[in-house]
LOPAKE-533466 format. One record per residue (C-alpha): z, x, y. Coordinates in nm, 4 decimals. Layout:
N
+----------+----------+----------+
!        w !        u !        v !
+----------+----------+----------+
!        Z !        X !        Y !
...
+----------+----------+----------+
***
This chain:
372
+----------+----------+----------+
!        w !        u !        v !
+----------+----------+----------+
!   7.4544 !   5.3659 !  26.2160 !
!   7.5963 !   5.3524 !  25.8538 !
!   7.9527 !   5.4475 !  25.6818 !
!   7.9124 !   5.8642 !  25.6129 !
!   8.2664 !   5.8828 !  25.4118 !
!   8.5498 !   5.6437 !  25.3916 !
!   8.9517 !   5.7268 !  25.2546 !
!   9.1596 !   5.4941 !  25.0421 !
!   9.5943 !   5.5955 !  25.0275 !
!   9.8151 !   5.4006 !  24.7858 !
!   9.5846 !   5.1194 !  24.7380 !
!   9.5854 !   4.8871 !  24.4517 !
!   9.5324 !   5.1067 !  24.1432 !
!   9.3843 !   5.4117 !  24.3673 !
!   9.6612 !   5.6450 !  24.4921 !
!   9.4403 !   5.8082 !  24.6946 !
!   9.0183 !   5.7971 !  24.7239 !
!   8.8095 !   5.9740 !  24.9100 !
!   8.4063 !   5.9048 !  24.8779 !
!   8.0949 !   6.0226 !  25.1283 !
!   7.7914 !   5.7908 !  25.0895 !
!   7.6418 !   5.9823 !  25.3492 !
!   7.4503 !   5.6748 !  25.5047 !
!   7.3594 !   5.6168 !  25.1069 !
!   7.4137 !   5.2967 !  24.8904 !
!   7.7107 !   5.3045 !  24.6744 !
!   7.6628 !   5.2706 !  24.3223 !
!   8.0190 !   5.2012 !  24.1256 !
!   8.0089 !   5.2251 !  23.7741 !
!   8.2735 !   5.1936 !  23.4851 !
!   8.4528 !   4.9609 !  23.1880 !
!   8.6141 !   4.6138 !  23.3660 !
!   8.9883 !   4.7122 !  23.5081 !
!   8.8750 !   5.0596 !  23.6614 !
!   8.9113 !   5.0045 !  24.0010 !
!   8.5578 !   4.9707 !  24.1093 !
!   8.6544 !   4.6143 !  24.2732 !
!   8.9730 !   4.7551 !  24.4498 !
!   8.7179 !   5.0183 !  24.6293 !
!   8.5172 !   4.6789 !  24.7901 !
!   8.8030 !   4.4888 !  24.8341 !
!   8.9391 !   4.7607 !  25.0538 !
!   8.5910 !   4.8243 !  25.2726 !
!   8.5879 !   4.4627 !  25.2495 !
!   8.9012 !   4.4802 !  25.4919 !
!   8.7419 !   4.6918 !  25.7713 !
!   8.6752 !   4.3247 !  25.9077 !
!   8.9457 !   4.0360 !  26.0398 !
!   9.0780 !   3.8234 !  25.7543 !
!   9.2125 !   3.8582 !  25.3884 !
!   8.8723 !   4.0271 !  25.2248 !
!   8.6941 !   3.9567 !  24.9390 !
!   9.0273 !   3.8551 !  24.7576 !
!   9.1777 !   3.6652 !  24.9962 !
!   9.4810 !   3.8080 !  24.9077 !
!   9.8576 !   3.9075 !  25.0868 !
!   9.8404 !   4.1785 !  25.2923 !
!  10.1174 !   4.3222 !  25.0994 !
!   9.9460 !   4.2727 !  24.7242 !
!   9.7461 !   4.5825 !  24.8527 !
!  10.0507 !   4.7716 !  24.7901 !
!   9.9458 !   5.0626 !  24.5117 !
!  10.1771 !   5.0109 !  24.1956 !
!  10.2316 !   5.3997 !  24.2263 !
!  10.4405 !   5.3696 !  24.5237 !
!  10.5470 !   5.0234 !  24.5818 !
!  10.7428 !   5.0675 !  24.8191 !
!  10.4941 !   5.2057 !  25.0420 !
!  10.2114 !   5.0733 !  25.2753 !
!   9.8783 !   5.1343 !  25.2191 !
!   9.5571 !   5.2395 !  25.4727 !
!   9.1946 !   5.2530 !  25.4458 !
!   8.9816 !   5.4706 !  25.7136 !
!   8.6499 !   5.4918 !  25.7186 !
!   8.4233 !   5.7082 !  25.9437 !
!   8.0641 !   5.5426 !  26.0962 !
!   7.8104 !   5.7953 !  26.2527 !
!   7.4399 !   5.7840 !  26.3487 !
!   7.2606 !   5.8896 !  26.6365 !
!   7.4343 !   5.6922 !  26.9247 !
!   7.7411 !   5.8751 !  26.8005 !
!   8.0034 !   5.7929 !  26.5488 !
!   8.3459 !   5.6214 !  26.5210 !
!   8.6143 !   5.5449 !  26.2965 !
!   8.8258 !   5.2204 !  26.1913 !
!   9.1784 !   5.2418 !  26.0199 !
!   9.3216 !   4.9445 !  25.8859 !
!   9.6594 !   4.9159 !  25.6140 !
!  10.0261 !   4.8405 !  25.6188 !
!  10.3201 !   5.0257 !  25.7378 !
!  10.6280 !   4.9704 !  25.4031 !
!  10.8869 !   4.8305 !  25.7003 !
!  10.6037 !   4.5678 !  25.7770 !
!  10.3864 !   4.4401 !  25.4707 !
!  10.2965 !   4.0885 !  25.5724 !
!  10.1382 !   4.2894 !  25.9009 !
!   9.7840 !   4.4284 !  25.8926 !
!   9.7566 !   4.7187 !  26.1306 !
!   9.4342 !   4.8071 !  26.2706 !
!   9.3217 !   5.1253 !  26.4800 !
!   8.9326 !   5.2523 !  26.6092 !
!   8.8965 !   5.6000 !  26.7168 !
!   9.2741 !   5.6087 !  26.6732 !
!   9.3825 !   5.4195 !  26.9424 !
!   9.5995 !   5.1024 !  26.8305 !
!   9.3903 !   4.8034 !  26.8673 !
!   9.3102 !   4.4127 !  26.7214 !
!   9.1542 !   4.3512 !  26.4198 !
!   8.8951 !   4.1024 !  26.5815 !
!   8.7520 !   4.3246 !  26.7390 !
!   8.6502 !   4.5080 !  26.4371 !
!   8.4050 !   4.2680 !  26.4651 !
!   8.2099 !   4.4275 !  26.7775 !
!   8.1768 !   4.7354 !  26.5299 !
!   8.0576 !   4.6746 !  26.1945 !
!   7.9206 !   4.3492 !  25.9808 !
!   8.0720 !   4.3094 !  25.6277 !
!   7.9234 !   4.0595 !  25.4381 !
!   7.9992 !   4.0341 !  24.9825 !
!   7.8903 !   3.8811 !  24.6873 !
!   8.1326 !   3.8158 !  24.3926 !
!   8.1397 !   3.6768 !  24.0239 !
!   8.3412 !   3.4215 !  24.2338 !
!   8.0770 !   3.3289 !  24.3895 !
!   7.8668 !   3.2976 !  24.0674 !
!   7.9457 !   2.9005 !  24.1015 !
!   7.9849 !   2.8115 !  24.4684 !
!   7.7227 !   2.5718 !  24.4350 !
!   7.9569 !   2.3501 !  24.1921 !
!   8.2872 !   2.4319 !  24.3173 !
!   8.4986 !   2.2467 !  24.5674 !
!   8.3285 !   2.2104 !  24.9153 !
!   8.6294 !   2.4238 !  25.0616 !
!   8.4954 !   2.7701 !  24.8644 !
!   8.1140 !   2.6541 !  25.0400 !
!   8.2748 !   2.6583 !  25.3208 !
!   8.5170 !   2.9965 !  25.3094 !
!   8.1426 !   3.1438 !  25.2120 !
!   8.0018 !   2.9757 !  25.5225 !
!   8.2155 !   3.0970 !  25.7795 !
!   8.2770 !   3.4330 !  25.6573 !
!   7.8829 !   3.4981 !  25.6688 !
!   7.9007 !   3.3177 !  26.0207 !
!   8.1968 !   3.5455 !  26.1070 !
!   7.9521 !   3.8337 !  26.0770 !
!   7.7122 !   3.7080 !  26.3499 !
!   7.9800 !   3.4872 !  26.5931 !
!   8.3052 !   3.7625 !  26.5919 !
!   8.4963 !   3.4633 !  26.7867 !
!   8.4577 !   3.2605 !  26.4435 !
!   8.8051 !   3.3585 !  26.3032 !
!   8.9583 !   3.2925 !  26.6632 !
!   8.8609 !   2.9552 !  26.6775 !
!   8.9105 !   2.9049 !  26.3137 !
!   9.2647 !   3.0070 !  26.3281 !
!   9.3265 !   2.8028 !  26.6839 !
!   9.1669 !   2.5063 !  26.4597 !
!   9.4255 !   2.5303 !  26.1860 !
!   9.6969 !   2.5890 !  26.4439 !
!   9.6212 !   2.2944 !  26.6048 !
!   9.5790 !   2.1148 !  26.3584 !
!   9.9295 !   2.1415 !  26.2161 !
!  10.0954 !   2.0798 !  26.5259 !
!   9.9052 !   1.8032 !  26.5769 !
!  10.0113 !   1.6331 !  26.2661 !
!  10.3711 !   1.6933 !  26.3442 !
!  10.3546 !   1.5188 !  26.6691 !
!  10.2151 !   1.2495 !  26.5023 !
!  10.4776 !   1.2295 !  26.2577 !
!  10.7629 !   1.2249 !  26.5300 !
!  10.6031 !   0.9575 !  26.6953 !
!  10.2661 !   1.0029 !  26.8602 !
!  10.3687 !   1.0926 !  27.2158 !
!  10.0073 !   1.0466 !  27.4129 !
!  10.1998 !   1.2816 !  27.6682 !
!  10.1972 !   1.5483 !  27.3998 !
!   9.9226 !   1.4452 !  27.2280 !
!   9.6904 !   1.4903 !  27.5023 !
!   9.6355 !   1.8502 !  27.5533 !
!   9.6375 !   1.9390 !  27.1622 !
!   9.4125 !   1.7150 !  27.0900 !
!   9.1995 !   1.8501 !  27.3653 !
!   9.2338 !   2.2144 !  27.2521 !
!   9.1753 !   2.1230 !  26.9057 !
!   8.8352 !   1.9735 !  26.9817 !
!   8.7103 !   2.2514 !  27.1692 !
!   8.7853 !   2.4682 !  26.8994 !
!   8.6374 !   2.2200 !  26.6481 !
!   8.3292 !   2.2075 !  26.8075 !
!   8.3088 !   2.5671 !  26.8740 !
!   8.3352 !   2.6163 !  26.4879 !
!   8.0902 !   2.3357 !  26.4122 !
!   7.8127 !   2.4684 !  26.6997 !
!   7.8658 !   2.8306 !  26.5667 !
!   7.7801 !   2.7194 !  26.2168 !
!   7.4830 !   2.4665 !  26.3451 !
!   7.3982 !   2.8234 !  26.5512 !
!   7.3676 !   2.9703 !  26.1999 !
!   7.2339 !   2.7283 !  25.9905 !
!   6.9428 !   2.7459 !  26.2549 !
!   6.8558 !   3.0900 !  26.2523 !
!   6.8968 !   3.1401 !  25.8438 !
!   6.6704 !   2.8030 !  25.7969 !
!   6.3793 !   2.9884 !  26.0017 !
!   6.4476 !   3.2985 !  25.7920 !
!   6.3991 !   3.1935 !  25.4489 !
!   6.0997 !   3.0128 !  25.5201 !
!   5.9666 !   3.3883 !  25.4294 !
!   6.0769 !   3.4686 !  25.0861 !
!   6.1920 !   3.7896 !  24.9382 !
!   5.9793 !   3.9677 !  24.7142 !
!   6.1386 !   3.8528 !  24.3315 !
!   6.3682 !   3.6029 !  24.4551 !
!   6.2967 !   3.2148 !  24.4790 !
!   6.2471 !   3.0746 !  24.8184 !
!   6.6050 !   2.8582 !  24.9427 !
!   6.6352 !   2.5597 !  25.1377 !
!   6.9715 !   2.5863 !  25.3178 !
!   7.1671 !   2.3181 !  25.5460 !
!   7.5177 !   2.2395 !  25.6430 !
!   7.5493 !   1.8293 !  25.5127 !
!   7.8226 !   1.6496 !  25.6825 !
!   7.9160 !   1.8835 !  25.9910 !
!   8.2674 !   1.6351 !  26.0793 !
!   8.3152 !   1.5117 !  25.7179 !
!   8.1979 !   1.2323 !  25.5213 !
!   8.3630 !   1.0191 !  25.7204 !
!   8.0814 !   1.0748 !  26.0466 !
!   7.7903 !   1.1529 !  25.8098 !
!   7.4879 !   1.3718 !  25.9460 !
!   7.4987 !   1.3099 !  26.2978 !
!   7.8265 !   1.4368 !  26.4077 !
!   7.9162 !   1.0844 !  26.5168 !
!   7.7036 !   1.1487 !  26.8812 !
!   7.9017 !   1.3798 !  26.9329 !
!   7.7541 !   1.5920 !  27.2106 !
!   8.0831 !   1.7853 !  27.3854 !
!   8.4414 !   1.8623 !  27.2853 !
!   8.5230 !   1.5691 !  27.4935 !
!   8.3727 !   1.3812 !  27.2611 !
!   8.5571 !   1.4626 !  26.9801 !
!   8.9019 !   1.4544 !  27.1546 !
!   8.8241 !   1.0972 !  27.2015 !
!   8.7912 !   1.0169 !  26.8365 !
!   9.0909 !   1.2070 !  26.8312 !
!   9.2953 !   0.9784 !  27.0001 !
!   9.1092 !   0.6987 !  26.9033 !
!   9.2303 !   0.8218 !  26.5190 !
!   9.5684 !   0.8533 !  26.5182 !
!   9.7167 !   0.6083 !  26.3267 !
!   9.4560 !   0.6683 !  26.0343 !
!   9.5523 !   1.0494 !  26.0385 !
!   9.9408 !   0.9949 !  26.0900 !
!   9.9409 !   0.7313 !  25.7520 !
!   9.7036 !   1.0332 !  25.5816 !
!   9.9096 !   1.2972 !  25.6653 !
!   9.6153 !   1.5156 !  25.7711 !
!   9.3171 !   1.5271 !  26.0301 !
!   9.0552 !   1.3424 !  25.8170 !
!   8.7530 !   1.4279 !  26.0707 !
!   8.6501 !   1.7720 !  26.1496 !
!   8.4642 !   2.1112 !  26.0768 !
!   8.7268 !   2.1747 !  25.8009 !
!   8.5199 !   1.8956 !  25.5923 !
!   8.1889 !   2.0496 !  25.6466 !
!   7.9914 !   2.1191 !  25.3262 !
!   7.6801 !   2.3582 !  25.2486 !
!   7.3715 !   2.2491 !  25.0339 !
!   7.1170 !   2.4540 !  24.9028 !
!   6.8109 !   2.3791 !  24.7034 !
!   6.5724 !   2.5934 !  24.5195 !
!   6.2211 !   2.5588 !  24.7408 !
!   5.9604 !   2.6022 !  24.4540 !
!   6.1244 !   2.3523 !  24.1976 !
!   6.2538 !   2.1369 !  24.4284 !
!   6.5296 !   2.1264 !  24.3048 !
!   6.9255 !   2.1080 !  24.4007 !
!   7.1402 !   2.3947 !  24.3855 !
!   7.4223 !   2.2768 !  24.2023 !
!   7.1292 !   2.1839 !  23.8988 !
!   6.9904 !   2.5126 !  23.8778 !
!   7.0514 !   2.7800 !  23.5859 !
!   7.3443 !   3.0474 !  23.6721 !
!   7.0966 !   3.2722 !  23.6658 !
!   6.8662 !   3.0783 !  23.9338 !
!   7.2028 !   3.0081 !  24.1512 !
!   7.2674 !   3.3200 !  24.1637 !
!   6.9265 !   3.4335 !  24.2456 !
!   6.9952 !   3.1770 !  24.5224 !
!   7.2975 !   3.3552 !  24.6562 !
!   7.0758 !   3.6519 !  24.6811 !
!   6.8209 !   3.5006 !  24.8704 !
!   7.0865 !   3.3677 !  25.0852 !
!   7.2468 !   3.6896 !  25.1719 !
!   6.9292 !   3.8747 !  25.1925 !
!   6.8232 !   3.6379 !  25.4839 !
!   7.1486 !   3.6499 !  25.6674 !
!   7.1174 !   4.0676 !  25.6324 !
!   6.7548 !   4.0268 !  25.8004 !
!   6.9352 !   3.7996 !  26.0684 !
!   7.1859 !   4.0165 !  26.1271 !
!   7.0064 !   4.3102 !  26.1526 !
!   6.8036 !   4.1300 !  26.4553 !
!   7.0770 !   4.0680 !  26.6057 !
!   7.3460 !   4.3458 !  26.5971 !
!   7.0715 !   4.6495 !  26.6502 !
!   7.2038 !   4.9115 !  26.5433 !
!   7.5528 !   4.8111 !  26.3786 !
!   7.6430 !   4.8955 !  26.0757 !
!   7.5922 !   4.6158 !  25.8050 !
!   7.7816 !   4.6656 !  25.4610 !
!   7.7383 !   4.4602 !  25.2069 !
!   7.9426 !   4.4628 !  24.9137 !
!   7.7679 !   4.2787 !  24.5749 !
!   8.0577 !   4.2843 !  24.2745 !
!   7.8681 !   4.2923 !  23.9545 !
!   7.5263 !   4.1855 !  24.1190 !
!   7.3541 !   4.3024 !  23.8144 !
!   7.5021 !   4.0417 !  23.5577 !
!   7.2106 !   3.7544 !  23.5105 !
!   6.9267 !   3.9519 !  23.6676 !
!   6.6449 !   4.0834 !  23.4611 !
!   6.5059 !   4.4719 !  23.4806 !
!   6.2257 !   4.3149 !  23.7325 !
!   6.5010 !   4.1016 !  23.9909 !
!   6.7367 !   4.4369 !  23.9748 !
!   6.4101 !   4.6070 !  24.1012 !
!   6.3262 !   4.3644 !  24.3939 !
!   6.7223 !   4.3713 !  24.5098 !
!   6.6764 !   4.7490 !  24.5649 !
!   6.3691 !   4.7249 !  24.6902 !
!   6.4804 !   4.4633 !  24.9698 !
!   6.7930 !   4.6090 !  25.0465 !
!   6.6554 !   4.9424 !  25.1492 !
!   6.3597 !   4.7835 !  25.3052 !
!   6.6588 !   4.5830 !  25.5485 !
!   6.8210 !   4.9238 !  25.6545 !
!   7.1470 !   4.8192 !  25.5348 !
!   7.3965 !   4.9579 !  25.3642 !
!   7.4318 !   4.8510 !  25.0027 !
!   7.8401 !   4.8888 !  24.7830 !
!   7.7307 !   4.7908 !  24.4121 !
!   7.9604 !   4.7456 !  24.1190 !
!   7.8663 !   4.7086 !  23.7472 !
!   7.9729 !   4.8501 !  23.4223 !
!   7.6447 !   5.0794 !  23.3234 !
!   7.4832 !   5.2723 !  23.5600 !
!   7.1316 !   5.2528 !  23.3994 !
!   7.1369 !   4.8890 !  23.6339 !
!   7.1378 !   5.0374 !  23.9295 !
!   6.8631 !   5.3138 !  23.9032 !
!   6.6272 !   5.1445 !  24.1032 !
!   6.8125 !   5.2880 !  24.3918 !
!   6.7148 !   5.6473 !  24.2945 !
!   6.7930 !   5.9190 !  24.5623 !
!   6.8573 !   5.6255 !  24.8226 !
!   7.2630 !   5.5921 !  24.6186 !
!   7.5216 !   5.7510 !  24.5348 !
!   7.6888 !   5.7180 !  24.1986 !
!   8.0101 !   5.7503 !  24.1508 !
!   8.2098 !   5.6617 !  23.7998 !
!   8.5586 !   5.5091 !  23.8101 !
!   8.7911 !   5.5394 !  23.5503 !
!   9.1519 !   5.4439 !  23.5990 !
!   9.1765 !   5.4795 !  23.9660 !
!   9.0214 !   5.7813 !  23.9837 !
!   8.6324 !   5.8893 !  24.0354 !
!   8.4262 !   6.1197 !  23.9868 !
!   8.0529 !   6.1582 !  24.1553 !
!   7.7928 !   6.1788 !  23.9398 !
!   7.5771 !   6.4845 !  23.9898 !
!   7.2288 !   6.5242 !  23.9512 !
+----------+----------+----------+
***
């Protein structure tokens, strides 16, 4: 299945959007400030969380009408059928994101069971020597897209968490203590097995390259923190790690803050043919990297969900790639059978895609389909 048209109303600079792919990559073209990242960062909300910006529900709001909400609907279709998902916010409710499929009212998790959405930024450009926390945001958000319960235990995890710390602070009540701390490791390890899951299956995938792209060694370093090292402490159970919970306290009630867990996790990458560390690569090779990366997790995916629809949503992919990498991206991403949302300012980058895109210039909020 794959997105045939998709609707944008009052959002961000685009007072109202309408484009049909028609099961086609998306090729959006234009100067910087046109609105061609507005366009991703709203199909990159037709999954649970904040999107590619990680932004307020309520910065969504179109500066046209800003007192308004704001809604994106998109419209799947292949031959098992076809279905839609609606997602925005009502004006009386900003900080709320709504979410509907096939109409009906319904969760945004479950989104999930529907479509994969999976992006690229400039952000991204220089994950490799950025904080571990942006690694790890790029982790589970690609993990997300193969375990839908990721953001449920995620959020439980940070939930937790807090309250945790709180008790803590009023006094460490074992009595309280107790059950939190036993919730909070079975969500901890739930997060850390769904990320071993998928630091499995993408290892085993990139041991076969992509045509133009260097071959990636990929592993999560650290699962609980630097403070457990590589072997999760022998950990083998939640019950495990609600023991060295307890056992804990005092050092995480004088820190402040849970100083073992998933949420200190860190990804490390290498590039396979130099043999040599991400984070000492060119930005050009890093991003190359990325590529390779995301390329691997598509193939995974693809295994996995059948036929679901897989977007993937690459802002200004094209910047450090040379005429012959541009041609191996479009080459692999139509070879994967997913669906490809592109943004750049020329649209002479993206010709490699030919008859398999769409493209569509933006100019001020507004676009226009180029014909021909």
């Amino acid at each position: 299945m794959f997105l045939q048209e998709f609707e944008l109303r009052n959002f961000r600079n685009h007072s109202a959007c309408r484009l049909s792919p028609t099961g086609r990559h998306l090729v959006l073209y234009g100067a910087n400030g046109a609105g061609k990242t507005n366009i991703l960062d709203a199909l990159s909300l037709l999954t649970p969380g904040r999107g590619l910006r990680h932004a307020a529900h309520g910065d969504a709001v179109g500066k046209s009408n800003p007192t308004g909400g704001w809604a994106v609907e998109a419209l799947f279709s292949g031959s098992d059928g076809e279905f839609s998902l609606t997602t925005g916010v009502r004006p009386d409710q900003p900080g709320r994101r709504l979410a509907r499929i096939d109409g009906a009212d319904a969760s945004l998790s479950h989104f999930g069971d529907h479509v994969a959405v999976t992006w690229l930024t400039p952000k991204h450009d220089r994950l490799f020597v950025d904080a571990a926390s942006e690694r790890r945001r790029f982790l589970d958000r690609l993990v997300l897209s193969l375990f839908p319960d990721h953001a449920q235990l995620a959020s439980r995890f940070e939930r937790l968490n807090r309250e945790r710390i709180r008790i803590l602070e009023m006094g460490s009540d074992d009595q309280w203590l107790r059950p939190v701390e036993a919730q909070l490791a079975a969500a901890g390890m739930g997060l850390a097995q769904n990320r071993a899951e998928w630091a499995r299956m993408i290892a085993e995938d990139l041991q076969i390259a992509f045509e133009g792209f260097p071959g990636c060694g990929l592993e999560i370093i650290k699962p609980f923190g630097p403070l457990l090292g590589e072997d999760w402490g022998g950990m083998a159970q939640h019950d495990d790690y609600a023991v060295l919970l307890a056992e804990r306290r005092g050092q995480d009630r004088d820190a402040g803050r849970l100083l073992v867990g998933p949420h200190r996790a860190d990804l490390a990458a290498c590039y396979r043919e130099k043999d040599m560390p991400a984070d000492q690569c060119s930005t050009g090779e890093q991003k190359a990297l990325l590529v390779s990366i995301l390329l691997a997790h598509i193939r995974i995916l693809r295994a996995a969900k059948g036929k679901m629809p897989i977007l993937v949503l690459m802002d200004e992919i094209a910047a450090h790639f040379d005429p012959n990498r541009r041609h191996a991206l479009a080459g692999a991403l139509t070879g994967l059978h997913a669906q490809a949302f592109l943004t750049g300012t020329e649209a002479r980058l993206f010709e490699d895609f030919g008859e398999n895109a769409l493209f569509v210039s933006v100019a001020d909020g507004k676009v226009s389909v180029r014909s021909g």
